[in-house]
C-alpha positions as CSV (number, residue, x, y, z in Angstrom):
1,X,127.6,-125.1,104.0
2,X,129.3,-128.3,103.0
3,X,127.7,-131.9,103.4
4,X,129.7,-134.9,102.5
5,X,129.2,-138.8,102.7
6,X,126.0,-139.3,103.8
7,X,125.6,-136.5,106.6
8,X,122.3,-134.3,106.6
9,X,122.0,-130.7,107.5
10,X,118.7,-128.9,107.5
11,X,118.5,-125.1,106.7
12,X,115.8,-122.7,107.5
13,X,115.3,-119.9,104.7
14,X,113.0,-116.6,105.5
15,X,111.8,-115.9,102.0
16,X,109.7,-113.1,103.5
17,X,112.7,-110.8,104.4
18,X,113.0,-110.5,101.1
19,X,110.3,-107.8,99.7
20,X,110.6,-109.7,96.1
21,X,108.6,-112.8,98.0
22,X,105.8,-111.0,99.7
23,X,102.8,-108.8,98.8
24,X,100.9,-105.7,100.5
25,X,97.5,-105.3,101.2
26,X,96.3,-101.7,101.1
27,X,93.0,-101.6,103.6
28,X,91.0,-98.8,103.8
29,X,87.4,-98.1,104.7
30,X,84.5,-95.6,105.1
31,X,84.5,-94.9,108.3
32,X,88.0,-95.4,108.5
33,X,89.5,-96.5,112.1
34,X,87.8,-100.2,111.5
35,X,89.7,-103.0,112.9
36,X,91.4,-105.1,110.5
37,X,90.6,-108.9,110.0
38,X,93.2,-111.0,108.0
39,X,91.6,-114.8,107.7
40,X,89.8,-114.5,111.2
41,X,92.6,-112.7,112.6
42,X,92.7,-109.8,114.2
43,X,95.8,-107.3,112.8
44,X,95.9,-105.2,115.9
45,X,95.7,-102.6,112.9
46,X,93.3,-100.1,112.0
47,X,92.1,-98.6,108.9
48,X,93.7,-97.0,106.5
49,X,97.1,-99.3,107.2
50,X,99.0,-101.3,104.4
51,X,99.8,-104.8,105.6
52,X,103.1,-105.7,104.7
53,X,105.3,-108.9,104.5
54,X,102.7,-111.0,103.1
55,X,102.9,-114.6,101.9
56,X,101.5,-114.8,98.4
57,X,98.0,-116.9,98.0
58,X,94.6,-116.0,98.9
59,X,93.2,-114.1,101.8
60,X,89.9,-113.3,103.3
61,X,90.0,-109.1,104.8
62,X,87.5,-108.0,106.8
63,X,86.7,-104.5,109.0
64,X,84.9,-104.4,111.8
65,X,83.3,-101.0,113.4
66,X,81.1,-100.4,116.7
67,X,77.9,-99.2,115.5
68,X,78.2,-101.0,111.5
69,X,78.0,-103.8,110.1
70,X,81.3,-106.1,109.6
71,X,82.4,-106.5,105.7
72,X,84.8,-108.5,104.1
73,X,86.3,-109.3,101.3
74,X,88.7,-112.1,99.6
75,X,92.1,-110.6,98.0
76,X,94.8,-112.1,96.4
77,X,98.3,-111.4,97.5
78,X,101.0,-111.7,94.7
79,X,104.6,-111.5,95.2
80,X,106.0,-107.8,95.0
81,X,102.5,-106.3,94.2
82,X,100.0,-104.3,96.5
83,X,96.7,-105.6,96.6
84,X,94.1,-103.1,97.5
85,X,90.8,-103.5,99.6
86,X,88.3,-100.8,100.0
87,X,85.4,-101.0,101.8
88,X,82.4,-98.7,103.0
89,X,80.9,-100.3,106.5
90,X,77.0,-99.8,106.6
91,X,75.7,-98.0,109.8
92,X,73.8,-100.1,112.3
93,X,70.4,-98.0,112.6
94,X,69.8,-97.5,115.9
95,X,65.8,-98.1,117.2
96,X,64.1,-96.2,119.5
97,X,60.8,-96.1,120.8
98,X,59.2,-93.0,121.1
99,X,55.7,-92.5,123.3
């Protein structure tokens, strides 16, 4: 691209298609198959799954389970690294009334 006497061009660069520019986040849990939170987000993704493509800075992961109790955790994603976040999910205990 070529600009010359005073003309403007803009330019949109995706540095995430290159891998050199993004991180991973390894997520895995006990029980695995929790649902995979990325800054209030939900991933569509279950546990164990790596997250890929991901802009370097800081992230809050968290799993959520029917029947335990949701855990998180804050990661930092660095360019061409993996970060990894392992979590065990306690079990709701279940009450019951007996007579």
């Amino acid at each position: 691209m070529s600009v010359s006497g005073g003309e403007s061009k803009s330019i949109f660069v995706d540095f995430t298609l290159n891998t050199k520019n993004v991180g991973k986040i390894d997520c895995a849990s006990n029980p695995s198959g929790a649902d995979i939170w990325l800054n209030d987000s939900l991933t569509h993704r279950k546990t164990p799954f790596t997250l890929s493509r991901i802009t370097p800075g800081n992230y809050e992961v968290k799993f959520t389970s029917a029947l335990h109790r949701p855990d998180s955790s804050d990661v930092t994603v660095i360019a061409s690294t993996t970060a990894n976040v392992f979590l065990t999910l306690e079990a709701i205990g279940l009450c019951t009334n007996m007579y």
